[in-house]
N, C-alpha and C positions, 0 to 999 in steps of 0.2 A: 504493500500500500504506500503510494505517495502523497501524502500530505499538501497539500494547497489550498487557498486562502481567493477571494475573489477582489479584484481593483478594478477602479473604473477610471483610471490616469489620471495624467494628471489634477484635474479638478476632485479627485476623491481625497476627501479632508484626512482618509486613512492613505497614509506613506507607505511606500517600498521600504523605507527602512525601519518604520513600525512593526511590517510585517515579516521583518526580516530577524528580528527579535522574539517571535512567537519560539519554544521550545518545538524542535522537528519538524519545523515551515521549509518544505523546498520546492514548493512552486507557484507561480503565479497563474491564474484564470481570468482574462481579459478580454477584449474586441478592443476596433478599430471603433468611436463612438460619435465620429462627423461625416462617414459617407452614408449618406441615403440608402434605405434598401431596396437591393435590386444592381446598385451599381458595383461592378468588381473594383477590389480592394486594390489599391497599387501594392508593390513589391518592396517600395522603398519606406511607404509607410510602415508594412509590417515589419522591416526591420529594422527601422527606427523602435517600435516598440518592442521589440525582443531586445534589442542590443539594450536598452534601456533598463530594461529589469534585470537582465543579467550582470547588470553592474552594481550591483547589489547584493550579487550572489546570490539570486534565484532563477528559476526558469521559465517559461514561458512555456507552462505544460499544455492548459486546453484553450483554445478559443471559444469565447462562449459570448454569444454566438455571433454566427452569421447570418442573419434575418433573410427567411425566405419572404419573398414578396407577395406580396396580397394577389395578384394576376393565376401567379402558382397555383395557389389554394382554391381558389376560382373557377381554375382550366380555362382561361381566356386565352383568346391564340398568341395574344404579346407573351406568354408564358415561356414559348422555346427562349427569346432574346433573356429576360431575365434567368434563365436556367443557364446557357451559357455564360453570361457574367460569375454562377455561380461555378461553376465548372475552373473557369479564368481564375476565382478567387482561392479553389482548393489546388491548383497549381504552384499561384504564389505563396499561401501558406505551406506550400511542402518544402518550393524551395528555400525559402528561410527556417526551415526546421520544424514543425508545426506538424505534428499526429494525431491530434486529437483536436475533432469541431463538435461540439455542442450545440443543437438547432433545436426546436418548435416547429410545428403544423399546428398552431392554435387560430383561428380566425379572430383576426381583430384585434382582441384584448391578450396582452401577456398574464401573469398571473394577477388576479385581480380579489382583493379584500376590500371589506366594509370600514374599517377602520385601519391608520398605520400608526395610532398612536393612546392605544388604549392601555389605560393604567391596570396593571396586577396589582394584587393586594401587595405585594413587598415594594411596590411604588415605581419601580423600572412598566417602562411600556413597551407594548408589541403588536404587531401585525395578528388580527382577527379579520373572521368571515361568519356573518353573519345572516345565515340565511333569509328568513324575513325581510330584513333590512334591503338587501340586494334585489327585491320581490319587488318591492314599492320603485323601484329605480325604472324610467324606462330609457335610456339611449337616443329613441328615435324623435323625441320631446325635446332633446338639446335641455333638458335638466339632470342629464348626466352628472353628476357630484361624487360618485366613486374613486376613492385613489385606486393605483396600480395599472390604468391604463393608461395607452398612449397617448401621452397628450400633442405628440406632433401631429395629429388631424387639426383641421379646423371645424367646427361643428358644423358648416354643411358639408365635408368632407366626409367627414364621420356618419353622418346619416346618409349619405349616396352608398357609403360602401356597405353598411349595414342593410340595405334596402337588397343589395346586391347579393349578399346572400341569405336572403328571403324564400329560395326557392331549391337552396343547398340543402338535397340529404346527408347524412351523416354516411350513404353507401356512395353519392356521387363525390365527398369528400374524401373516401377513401381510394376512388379510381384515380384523383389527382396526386393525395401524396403519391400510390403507387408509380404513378407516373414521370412524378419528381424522383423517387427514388429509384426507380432504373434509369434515370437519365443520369443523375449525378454520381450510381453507386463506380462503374467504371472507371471513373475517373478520379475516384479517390480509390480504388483497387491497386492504380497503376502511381498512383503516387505514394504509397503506405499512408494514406491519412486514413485514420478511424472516425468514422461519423455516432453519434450518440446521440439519439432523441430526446429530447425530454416530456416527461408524461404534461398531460392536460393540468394545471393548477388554477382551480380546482377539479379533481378528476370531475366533473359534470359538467352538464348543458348549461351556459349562463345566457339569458336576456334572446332565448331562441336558437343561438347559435350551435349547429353541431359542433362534438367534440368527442374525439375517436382515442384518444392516448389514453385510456384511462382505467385500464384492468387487467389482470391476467390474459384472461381471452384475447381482449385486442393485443396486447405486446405479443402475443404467439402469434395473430396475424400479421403485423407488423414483421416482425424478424422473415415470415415464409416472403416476403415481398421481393425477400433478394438474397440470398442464401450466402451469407459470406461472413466472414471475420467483421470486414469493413463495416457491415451495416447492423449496429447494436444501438442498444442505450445506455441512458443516461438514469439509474434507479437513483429517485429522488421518493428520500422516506417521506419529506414534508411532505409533498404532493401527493403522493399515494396513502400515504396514510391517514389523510383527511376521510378517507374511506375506514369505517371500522371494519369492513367485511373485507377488507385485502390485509392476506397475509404477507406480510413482508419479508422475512426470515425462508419463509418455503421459496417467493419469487425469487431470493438471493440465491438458494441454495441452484433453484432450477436454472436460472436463465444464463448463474456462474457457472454451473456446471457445463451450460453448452455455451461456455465462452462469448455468451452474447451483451456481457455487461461493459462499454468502454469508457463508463465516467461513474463516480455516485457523489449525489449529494443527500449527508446525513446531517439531520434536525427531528426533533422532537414536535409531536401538537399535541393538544390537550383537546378532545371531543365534546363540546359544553349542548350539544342539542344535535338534532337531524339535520346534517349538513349544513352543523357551524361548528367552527373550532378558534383555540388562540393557539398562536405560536408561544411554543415555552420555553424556558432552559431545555440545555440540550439533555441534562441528567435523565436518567430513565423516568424517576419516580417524581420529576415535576411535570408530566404528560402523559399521556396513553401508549405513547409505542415502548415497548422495550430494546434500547439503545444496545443492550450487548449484545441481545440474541441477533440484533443484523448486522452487527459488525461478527459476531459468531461464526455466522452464515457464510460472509463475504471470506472470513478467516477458511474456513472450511474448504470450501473451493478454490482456494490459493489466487484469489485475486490479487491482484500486483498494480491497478492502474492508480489512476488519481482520486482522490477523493478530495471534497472539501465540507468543512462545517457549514451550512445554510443559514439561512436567514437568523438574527439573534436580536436578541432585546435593546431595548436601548438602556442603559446601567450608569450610575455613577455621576448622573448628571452630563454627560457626554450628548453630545448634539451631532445630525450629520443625515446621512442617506438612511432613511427607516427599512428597517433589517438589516440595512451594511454597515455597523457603527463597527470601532475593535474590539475594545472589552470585550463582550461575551462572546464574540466570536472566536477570539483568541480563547476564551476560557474553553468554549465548545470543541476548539482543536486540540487543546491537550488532555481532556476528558478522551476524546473518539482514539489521541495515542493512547491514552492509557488503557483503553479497553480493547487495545489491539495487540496489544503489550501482551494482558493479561487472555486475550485469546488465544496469541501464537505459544503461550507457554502451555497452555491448556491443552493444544492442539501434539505439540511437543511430546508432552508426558505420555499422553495415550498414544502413539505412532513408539516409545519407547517400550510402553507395556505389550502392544500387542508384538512386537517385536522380539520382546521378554520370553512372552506367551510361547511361538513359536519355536523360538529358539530352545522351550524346555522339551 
């Protein structure tokens, strides 16, 4: 397991060399965050930002991400032109070093919450979702007030596209990503770059919009879309575990075992209703998931790629990007070593017993 940490460059009030102080921090999780999506990423940028973090003594493990474009998702016939750029851009991340891109198939909205700045009873605040709430909201009214979406629309912007897909199954959205993914999977085949999906956050339907990333079932359809090393995910506990009915520790065990995991992001939620939760510390027992058994899991199957702590509280009176403060993030990264620590030993002792076993 590789340890990393997510920056949003320069403008992120948390530094390289903050993060370069975290106990067992060896990689960074970035994007380019001034080209438009859709347009391929120059060469010289990317490595402007690699050479950058590297000087720091960290790496520039995953790109996260490279924004598929709305047209994509769509199947609009501008789709091949933005597919290519996207093709163009896993090229130039290869040639600057770059294995690993973390992407979405979410229509519209990235991960989106009712609140980013709800106070816990120990007085730090965090990112909640809060079903009802979300219910009352409609989009297409331009009284959209939601954090977590993109606010680079402009509100008739935002209601054209949404209007657009108005008439998008959740089965004609899967003919597109398939589509997107056999066009791009080749050409990160041929470049070693590993592609990583990230699940729907929140795994469900929000404000009409289909949304396919978001279960056992679908991730099994997903990975048949294109059979290869290259074409995995991105197991993100927060996101899937917004679901009490997905188990996360069996997904690890399975989907590592068929080598189909190339990123995780682990976080804790706490389940406060029917499709609401709050972000917690990452400790097992301030939330609903159990933190060891899916590092357990991951341990078990010998994953080896990147990982990073997710979204975290805001602590200490610290102010900055809600869920990307340091504090607790950094506290969440030496929690998730330690429990990786205490899994490889784990794993250790019994591979010696049964070895024991035999050998009598």
């Amino acid at each position: 397991m590789e340890m990393t940490f997510r920056w949003y460059g320069d403008q992120d009030p948390v530094t390289l060399q903050n993060i370069r102080q975290i106990p067992g921090m060896k990689g960074i999780v970035s994007a380019i965050y001034d080209i438009p999506a859709g347009e391929a990423w120059p060469y010289e940028k990317i490595k402007e930002l690699k050479e950058k973090i590297e000087k720091h003594g960290l790496t520039l493990s995953v790109i996260e991400s490279v924004p598929v474009h709305e047209d994509i998702k769509l199947g609009l016939p501008s789709r091949d032109e933005y597919i290519e750029n996207y093709k163009t851009t896993i090229r130039n991340l290869a040639k600057a070093g770059v294995s690993i891109v973390c992407y979405n198939f979410m229509p519209v909205f990235d991960w989106t919450r009712s609140s980013l700045d709800f106070e816990l009873p120990d007085g730090s605040t965090a990112l909640i979702y809060e079903e009802e709430k979300v219910k009352q909201m409609d989009p297409l009214t331009g009284e959209l007030s939601l954090p977590g979406w993109d606010s680079s629309y402009e509100p008739e912007q935002l209601k054209n596209l949404l209007l657009s897909y108005q008439n998008v199954s959740e089965e004609q959205l899967w003919n597109n990503l398939a589509y997107f993914v056999k066009a791009i999977m080749p050409t990160a085949e041929e470049e070693n770059v590993k592609m990583a999906i990230h699940p729907d956050d929140p795994p469900w339907s929000i404000f009409g919009l289909p949304r396919i990333i978001t279960g056992r079932e679908n991730l099994e359809r997903f990975t048949a879309l294109y059979d290869s090393p290259t074409n995995g995910l991105c197991l993100c506990s927060g996101s899937l575990g917004a679901n009490p009915e997905i188990d996360l520790p069996e997904l690890a065990r399975y989907f590592g075992g068929k080598e189909k995991i190339n990123f995780v992001h682990l976080r804790n939620v706490k389940w406060t209703g029917e499709r609401s939760f709050e972000e917690s510390a990452h400790l097992s027992s301030e939330g609903s998931l159990d933190m060891y058994e899916i590092v357990r899991a991951l341990r078990e199957v010998d994953y080896t790629g990147p990982v990073r702590p997710d979204h975290g509280r805001m602590i200490w009176g610290e102010t900055g990007k809600p869920g990307y403060g340091l504090y607790d993030r950094a506290l969440g990264a030496t929690y998730l070593n330690g429990l990786w620590e205490a899994a490889s030993k784990e794993k250790g002792r019994q591979e010696a017993s049964n070895e024991h076993t035999i050998s009598s």
